[in-house]
Residue, then its C-alpha position, 0 to 999 in steps of 0.5 A: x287692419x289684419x292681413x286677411x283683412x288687407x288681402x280681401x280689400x286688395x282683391x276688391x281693388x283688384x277686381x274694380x281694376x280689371x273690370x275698368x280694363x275690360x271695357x276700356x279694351x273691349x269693344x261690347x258686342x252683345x255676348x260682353x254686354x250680357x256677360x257684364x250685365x250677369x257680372x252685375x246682375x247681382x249689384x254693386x253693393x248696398x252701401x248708398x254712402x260709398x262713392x264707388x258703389x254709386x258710380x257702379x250702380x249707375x254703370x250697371x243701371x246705363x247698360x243697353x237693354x236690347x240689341x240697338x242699344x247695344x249697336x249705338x254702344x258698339x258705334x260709341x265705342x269705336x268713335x272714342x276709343x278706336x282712333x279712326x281719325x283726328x276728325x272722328x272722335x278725342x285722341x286715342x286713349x293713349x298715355x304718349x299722346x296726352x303727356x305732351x312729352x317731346x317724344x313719346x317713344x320715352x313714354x312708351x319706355x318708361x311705362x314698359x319699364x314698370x311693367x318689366x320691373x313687376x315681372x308682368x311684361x308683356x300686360x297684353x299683346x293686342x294693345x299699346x302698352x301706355x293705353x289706358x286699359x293697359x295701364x289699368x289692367x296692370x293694376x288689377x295685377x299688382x293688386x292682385x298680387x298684393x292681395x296673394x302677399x297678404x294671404x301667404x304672410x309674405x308682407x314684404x311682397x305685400x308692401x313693396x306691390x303697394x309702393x309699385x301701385x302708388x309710384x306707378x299712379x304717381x308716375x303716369x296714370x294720374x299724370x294724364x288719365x283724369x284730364x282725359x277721362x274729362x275730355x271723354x266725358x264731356x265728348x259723349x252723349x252715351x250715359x254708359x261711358x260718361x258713368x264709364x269715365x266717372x267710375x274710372x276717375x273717382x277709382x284711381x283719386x280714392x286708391x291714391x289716398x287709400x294707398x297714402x293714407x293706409x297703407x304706405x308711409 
């Protein structure tokens, strides 16, 4: 694969990660879900044969179609993901409450270290550093700073955002997201956030082996 090649695909993975950011971070008043639905509007893709595509096809087909429908997905949201109490929907969407670490300040650290060690702190302002959004929204940076390597003919850079991408799936998002993504998946009766939590899971699994079996040896 050329790097023209290489850049276009890391753009693509870039996207696909800062879109599962956005609606793991963004509670989906009516202007986020029509933003969406434009994003989508024009579809996925056509190849029926690629996962992904399936998994965006079906996302983009279980968004609300009216204003209650966007009420009951705002609702949702908030009882998943908004940690408003123990007895009020699964644990926050936090990595330091799901690694079973003896103290989740190490966690937080660690994560921050990563980011620190990209040049990309702080990721965002308005959320923890180890939630999922956040953790994936640095994804979406470092491939897109991959996909900027490529172009420019810097292949270093380029290999060595791959080798940050690979250690920090290693390290922690495929430590603790695909069991909590189950977790969430079982727990809604939403058809938006079990496609949701599907796309993200079947994302991080095959970036894992693209980053193995491509790109890094």
């Amino acid at each position: 694969m050329d790097t023209t090649m290489q850049a276009g695909e890391a753009a693509a993975r870039s996207t696909l990660y800062w879109l599962l950011a956005d609606l793991f971070l963004t509670w989906p008043d009516g202007a986020f879900v029509a933003r969406l639905r434009h994003d989508l509007a024009g579809g996925p893709g056509t190849d029926s044969a690629n996962p992904i595509i399936c998994e965006l096809t079906a996302l983009r087909d279980a968004l609300p179609i009216d204003s209650p429908g966007t009420i009951a997905l705002a609702v949702e949201y908030t009882r998943l993901f908004g940690s408003v109490s123990k007895s009020y929907g699964p644990p926050p969407p936090h990595e330091s409450v799901h690694r079973g670490s003896s103290s989740p300040t190490d966690v937080v650290v660690a994560v921050t270290g990563f980011y620190s060690d990209a040049g990309l702190a702080p990721i965002d302002q308005a959320a923890p550093p180890n939630h999922l959004g956040v953790e994936l929204r640095f994804l979406a940076l470092l491939c897109h700073g991959e996909s900027e390597a490529w172009r420019k003919g810097t292949n270093a850079d380029a290999i060595q955002s791959l080798k940050r991408q690979r250690n920090f799936l290693d390290r922690h998002l495929l430590q603790w997201a695909p069991n909590y993504l189950d977790a969430v998946q079982a727990d809604t009766q939403q058809p938006f956030y079990r496609c949701l939590t599907a796309l993200a899971r079947r994302t991080m699994a095959e970036d894992k082996m693209v980053l193995e079996d491509r790109y890094v040896r």
